[in-house]
C-alpha positions as a Markdown table, in Angstrom:
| # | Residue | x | y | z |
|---|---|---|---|---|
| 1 | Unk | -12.3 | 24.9 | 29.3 |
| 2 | Unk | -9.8 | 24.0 | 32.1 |
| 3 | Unk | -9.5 | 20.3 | 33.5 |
| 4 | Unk | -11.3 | 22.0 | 36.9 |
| 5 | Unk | -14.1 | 22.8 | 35.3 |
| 6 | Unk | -17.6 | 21.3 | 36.2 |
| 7 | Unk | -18.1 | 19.3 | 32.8 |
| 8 | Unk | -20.9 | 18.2 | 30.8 |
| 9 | Unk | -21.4 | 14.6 | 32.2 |
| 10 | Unk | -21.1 | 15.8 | 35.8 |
| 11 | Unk | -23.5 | 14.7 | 38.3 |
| 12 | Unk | -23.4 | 18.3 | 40.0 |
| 13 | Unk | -21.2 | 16.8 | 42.8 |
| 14 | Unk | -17.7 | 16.7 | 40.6 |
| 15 | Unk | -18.4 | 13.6 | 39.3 |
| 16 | Unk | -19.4 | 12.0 | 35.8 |
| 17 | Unk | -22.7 | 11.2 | 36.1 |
| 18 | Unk | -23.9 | 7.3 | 36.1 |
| 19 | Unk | -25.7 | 8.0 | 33.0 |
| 20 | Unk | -23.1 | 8.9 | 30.8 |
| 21 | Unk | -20.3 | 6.0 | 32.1 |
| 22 | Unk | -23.2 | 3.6 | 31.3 |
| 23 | Unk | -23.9 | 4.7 | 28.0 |
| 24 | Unk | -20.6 | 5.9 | 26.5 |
| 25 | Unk | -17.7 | 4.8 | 28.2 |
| 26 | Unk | -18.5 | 1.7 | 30.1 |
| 27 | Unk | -21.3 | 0.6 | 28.1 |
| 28 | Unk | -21.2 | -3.0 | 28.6 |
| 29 | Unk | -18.9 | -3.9 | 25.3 |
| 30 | Unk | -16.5 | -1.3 | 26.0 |
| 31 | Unk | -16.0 | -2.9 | 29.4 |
| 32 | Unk | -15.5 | -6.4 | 27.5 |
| 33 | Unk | -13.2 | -4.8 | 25.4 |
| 34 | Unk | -11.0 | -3.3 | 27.7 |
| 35 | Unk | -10.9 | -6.8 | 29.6 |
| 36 | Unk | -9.5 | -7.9 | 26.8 |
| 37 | Unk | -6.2 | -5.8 | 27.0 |
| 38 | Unk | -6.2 | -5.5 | 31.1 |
| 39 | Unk | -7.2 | -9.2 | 31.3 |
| 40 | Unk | -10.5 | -11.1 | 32.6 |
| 41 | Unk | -12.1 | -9.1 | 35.4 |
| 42 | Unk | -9.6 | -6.1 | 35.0 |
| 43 | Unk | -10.4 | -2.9 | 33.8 |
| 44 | Unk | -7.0 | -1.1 | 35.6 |
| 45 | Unk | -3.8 | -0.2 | 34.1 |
| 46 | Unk | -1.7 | -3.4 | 34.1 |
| 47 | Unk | -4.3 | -6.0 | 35.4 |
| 48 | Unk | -3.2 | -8.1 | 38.0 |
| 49 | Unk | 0.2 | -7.7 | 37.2 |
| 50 | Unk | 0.5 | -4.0 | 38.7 |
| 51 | Unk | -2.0 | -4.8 | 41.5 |
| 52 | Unk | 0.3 | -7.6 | 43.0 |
| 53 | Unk | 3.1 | -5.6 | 42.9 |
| 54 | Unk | 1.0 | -2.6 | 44.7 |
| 55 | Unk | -0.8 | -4.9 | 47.1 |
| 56 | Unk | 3.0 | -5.8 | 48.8 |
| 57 | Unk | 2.9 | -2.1 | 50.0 |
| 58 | Unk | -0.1 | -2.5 | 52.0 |
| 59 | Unk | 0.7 | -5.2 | 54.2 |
| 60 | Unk | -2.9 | -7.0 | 54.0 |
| 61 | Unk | -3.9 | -9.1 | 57.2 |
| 62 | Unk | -6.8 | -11.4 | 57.1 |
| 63 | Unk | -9.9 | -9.7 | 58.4 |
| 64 | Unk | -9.2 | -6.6 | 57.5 |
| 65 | Unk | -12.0 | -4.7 | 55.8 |
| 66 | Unk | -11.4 | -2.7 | 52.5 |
| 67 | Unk | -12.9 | -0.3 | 50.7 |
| 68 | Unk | -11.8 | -0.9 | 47.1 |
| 69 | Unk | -13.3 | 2.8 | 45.0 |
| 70 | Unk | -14.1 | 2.2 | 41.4 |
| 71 | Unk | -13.9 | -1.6 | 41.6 |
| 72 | Unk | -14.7 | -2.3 | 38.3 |
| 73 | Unk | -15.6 | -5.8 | 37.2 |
| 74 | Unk | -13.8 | -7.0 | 40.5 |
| 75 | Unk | -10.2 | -7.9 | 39.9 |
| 76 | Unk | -9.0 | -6.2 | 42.6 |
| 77 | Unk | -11.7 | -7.8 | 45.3 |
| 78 | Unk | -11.4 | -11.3 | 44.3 |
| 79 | Unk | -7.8 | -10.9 | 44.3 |
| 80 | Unk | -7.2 | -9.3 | 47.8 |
| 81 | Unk | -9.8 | -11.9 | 49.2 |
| 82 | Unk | -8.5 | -14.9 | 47.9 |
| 83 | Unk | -4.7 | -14.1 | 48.2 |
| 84 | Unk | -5.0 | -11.9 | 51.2 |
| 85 | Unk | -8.1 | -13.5 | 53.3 |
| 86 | Unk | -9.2 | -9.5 | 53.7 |
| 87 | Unk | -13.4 | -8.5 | 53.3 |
| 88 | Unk | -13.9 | -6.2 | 50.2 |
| 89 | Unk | -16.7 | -4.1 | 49.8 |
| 90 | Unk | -16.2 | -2.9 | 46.4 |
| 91 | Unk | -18.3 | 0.2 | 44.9 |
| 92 | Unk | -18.9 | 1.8 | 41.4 |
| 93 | Unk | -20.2 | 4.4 | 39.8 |
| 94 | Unk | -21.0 | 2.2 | 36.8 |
| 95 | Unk | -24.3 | 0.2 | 36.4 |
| 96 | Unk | -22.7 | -2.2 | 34.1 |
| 97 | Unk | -19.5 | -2.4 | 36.0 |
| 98 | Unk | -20.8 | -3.4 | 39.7 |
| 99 | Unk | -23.6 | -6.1 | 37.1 |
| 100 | Unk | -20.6 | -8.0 | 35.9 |
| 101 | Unk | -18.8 | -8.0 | 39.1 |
| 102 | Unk | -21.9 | -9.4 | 40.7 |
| 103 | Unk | -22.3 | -12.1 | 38.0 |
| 104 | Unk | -18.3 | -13.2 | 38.7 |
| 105 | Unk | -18.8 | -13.1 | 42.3 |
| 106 | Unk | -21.7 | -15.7 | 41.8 |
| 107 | Unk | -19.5 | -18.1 | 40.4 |
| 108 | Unk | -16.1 | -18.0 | 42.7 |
| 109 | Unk | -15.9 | -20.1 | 45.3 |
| 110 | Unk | -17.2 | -20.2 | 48.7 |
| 111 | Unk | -14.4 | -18.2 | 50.3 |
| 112 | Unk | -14.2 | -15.4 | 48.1 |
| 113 | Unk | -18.4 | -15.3 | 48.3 |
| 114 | Unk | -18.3 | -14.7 | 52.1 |
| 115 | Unk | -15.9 | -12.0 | 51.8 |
| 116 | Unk | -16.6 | -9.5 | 48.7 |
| 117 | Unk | -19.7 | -7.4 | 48.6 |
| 118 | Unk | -20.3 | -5.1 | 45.6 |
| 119 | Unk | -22.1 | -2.2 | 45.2 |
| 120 | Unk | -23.6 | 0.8 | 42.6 |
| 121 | Unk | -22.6 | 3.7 | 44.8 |
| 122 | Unk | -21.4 | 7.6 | 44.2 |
| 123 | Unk | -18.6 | 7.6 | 46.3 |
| 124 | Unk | -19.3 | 11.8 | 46.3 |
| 125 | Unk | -22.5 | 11.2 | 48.3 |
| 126 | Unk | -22.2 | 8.0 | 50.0 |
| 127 | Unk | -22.0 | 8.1 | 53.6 |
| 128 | Unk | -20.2 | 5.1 | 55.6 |
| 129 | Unk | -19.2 | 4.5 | 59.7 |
| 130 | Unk | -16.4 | 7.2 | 60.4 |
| 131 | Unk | -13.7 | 4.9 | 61.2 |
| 132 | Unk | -15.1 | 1.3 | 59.1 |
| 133 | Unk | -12.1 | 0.4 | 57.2 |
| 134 | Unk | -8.7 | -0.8 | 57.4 |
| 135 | Unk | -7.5 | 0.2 | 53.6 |
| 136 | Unk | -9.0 | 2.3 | 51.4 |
| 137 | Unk | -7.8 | 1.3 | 47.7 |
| 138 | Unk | -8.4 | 3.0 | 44.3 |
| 139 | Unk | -7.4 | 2.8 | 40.9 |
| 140 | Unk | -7.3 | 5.0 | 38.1 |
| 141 | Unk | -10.6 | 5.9 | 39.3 |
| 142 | Unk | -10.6 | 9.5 | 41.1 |
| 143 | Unk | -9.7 | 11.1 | 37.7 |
| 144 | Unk | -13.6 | 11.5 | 37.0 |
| 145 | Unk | -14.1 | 13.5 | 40.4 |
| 146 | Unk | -13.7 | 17.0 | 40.2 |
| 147 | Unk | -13.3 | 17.8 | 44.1 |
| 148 | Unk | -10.9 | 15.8 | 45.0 |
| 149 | Unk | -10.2 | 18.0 | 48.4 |
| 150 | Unk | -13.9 | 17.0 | 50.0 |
| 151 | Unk | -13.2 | 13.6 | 48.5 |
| 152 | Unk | -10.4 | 13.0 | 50.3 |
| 153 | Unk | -11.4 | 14.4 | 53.5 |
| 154 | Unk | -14.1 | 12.1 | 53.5 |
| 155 | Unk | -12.3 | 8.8 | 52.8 |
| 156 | Unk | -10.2 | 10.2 | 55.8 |
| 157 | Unk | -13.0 | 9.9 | 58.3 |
| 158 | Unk | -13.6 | 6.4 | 56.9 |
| 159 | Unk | -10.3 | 4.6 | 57.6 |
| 160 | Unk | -9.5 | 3.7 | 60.9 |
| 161 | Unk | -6.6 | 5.1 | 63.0 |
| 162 | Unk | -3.0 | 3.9 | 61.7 |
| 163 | Unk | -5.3 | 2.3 | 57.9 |
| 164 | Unk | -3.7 | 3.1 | 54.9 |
| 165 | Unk | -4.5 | 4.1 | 51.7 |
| 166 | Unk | -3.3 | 3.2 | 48.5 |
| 167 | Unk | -4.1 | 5.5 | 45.1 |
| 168 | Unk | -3.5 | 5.8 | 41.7 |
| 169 | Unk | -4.4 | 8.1 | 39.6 |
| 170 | Unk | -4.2 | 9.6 | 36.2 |
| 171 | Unk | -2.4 | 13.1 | 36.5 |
| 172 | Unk | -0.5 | 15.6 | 34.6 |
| 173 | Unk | 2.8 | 16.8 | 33.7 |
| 174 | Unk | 3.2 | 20.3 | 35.2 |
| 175 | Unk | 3.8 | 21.9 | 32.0 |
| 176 | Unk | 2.0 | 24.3 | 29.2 |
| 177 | Unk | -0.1 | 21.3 | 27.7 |
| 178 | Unk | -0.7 | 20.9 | 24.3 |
| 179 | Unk | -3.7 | 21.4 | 22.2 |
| 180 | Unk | -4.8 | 17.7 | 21.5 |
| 181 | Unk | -4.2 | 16.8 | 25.4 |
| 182 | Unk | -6.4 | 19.8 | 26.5 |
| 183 | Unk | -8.9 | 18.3 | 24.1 |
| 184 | Unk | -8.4 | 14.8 | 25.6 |
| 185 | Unk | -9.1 | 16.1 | 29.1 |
| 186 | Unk | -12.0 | 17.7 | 28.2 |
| 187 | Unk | -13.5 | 15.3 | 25.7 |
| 188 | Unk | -13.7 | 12.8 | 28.6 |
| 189 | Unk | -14.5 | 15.2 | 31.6 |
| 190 | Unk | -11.3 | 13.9 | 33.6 |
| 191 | Unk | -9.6 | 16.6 | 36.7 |
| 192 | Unk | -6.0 | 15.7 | 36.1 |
| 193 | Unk | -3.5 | 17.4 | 38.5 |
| 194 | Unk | 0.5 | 16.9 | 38.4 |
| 195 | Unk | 1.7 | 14.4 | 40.8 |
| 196 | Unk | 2.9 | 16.5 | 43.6 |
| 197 | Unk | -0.7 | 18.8 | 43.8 |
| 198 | Unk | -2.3 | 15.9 | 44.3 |
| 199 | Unk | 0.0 | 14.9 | 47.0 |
| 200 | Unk | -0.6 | 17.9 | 48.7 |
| 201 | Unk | -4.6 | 17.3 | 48.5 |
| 202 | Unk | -4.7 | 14.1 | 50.3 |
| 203 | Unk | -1.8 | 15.7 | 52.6 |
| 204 | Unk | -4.2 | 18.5 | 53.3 |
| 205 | Unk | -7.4 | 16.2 | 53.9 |
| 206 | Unk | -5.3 | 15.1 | 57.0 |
| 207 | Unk | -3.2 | 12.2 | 56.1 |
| 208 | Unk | 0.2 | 11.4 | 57.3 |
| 209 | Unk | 3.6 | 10.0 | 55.7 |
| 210 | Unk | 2.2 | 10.8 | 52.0 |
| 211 | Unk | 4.0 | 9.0 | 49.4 |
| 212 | Unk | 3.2 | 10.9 | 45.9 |
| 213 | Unk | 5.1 | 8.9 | 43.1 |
| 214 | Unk | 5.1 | 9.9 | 39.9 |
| 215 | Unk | 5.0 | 6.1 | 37.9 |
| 216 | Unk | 4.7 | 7.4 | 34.9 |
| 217 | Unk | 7.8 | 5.6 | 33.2 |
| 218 | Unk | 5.9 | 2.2 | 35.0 |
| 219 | Unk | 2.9 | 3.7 | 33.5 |
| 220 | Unk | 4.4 | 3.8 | 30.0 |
| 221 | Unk | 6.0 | -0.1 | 29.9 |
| 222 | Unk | 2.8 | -1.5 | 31.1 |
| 223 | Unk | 1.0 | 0.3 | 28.3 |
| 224 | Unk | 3.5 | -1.2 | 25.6 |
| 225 | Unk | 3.7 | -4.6 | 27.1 |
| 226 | Unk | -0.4 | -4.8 | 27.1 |
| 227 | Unk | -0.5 | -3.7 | 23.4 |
| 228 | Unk | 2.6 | -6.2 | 22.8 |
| 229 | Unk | 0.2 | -9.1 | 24.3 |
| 230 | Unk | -3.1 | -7.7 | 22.8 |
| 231 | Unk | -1.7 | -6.4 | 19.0 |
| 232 | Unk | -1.3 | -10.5 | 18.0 |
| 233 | Unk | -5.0 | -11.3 | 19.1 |
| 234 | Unk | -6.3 | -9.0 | 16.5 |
| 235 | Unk | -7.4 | -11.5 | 14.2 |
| 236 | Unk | -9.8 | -13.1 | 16.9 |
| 237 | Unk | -10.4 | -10.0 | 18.7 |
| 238 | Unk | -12.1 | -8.3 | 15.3 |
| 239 | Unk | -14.2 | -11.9 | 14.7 |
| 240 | Unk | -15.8 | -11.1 | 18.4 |
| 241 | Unk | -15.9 | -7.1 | 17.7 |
| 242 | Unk | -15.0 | -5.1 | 14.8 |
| 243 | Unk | -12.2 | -3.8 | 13.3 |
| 244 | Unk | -13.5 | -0.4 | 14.8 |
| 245 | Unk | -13.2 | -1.8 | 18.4 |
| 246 | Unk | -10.0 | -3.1 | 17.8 |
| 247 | Unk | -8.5 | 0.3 | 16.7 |
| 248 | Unk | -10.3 | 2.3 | 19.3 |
| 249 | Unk | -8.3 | 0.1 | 21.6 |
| 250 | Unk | -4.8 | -0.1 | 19.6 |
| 251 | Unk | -5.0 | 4.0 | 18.9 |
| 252 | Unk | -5.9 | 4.8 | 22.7 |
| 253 | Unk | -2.9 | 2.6 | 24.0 |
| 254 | Unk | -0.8 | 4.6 | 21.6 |
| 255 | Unk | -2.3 | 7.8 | 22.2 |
| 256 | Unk | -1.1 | 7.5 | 25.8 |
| 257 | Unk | 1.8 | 6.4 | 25.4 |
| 258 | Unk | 2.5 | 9.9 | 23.1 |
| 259 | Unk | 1.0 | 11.8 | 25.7 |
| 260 | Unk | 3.3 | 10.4 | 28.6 |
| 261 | Unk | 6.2 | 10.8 | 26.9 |
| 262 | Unk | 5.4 | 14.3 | 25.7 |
| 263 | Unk | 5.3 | 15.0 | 29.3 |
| 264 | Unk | 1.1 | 15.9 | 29.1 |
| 265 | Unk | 0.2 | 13.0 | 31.2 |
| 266 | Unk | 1.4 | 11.3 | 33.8 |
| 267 | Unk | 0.2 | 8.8 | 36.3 |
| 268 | Unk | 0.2 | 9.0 | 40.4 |
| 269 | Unk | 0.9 | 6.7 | 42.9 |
| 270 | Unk | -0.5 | 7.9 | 46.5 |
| 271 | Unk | 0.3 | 6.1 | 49.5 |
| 272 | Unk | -0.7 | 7.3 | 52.5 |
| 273 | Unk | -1.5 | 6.6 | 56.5 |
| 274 | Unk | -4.2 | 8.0 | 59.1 |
């Protein structure tokens, strides 16, 4: 089956469906696993790390308002909001994602309450104000949608004239693929296009100055450096999990590392401006 293919777990709109994040890959532990590589309330490559380094290219003002796609447990949002003085509305497929996020936000302080919303929303079908936000901001997130092109005009409507928007993505090398990649893909219902494609696809949706970077050498160190961190915590880690759950974790860090190198996968940076 190709990676364009409507999958199993698809809500009917090119999405996975709610259902099937919830239950398999962001049950609840799996999301408190993978905290425990990307760090506390990350669930992005490279945690905080990557998104400071990102959030420099966006040149954040305080009262801004961004849309932050596939927030996850709210990293991102808390960060932008307490760093940046920006509003975040921050939306997620995932049941147990936008749950956690909402029991974080609770506890921050005053500030960062007054400025972050989150919500459980199917960023295929939700409809917001044509021209609402400042920045639109997604990681790794987009990979699960199938029609990226309808996708992308939409989030064009929503940014305001001159806002910018800041991807990144899973993608692929543009090569044959091997066997165990094409597997990969299709085992976990992701539409992975090679770097410049998907350039062209936000391009064509209307946006200006399109920056499509292929980071997948940045990708690659920030994989080895979170398994350098996470590898010694095993001990501890396996006493809270199982030794199942640690090597789930350990193999898939490797495994995409292999497939980057091998040239099957790669990983997008989009910047772009209305």
């Amino acid at each position: 089956m190709s990676t364009t293919t409507t999958n199993n777990y698809s809500n009917g709109k090119g999405a996975a469906s709610q259902e099937f994040l919830d239950a398999h890959q962001y049950s609840r532990k799996s999301i408190l696993r993978y905290e425990r590589i990307f760090g506390h309330t990350w669930v992005s490559t490279g945690g905080e790390a990557t998104t400071k380094e990102f959030l420099i290219k966006l040149n954040l003002q305080p009262g801004q308002l961004v849309l932050d796609v596939g927030c996850g447990t709210g990293g991102s949002a808390f960060f932008m909001a307490r760093y940046y003085g920006v509003d975040v509305l921050g939306v997620d497929l995932s049941q147990n994602m936008i749950d956690i996020a909402l029991y974080r936000l609770a506890r921050e302080d005053k500030e960062v309450k007054e400025k972050v919303k989150f919500e459980v929303a199917d960023i295929t079908k939700v409809n917001y104000e044509n021209e609402k936000f400042d920045v639109i901001y997604s990681r790794d997130t987009i990979l699960h949608i199938l029609d990226k092109e309808t996708l992308y005009k939409q989030l064009y409507k929503w940014l305001k004239p001159g806002g910018r928007l800041f991807i990144t993505d899973y993608c692929r090398g543009d090569q044959e693929h091997s066997n165990e990649f094409k597997e990969y893909v299709k085992s976990r219902g992701y539409d992975l296009r090679p770097v410049k494609t998907y350039g062209k696809v936000i391009e064509q949706a209307g946006f200006k100055q399109v920056e499509a970077t292929d980071a997948t050498s940045t990708f690659i160190d920030v994989l080895k450096n979170e398994l350098k961190y996470f590898e010694p915590t095993k001990t501890a880690f396996i006493q809270e999990y199982s030794e199942q759950d640690y090597k789930e974790i350990a193999d898939g860090w490797r495994s995409k590392i292999v497939r980057c190198s091998a040239g099957d996968q790669a990983w997008g940076m989009f910047l772009a401006r209305k």
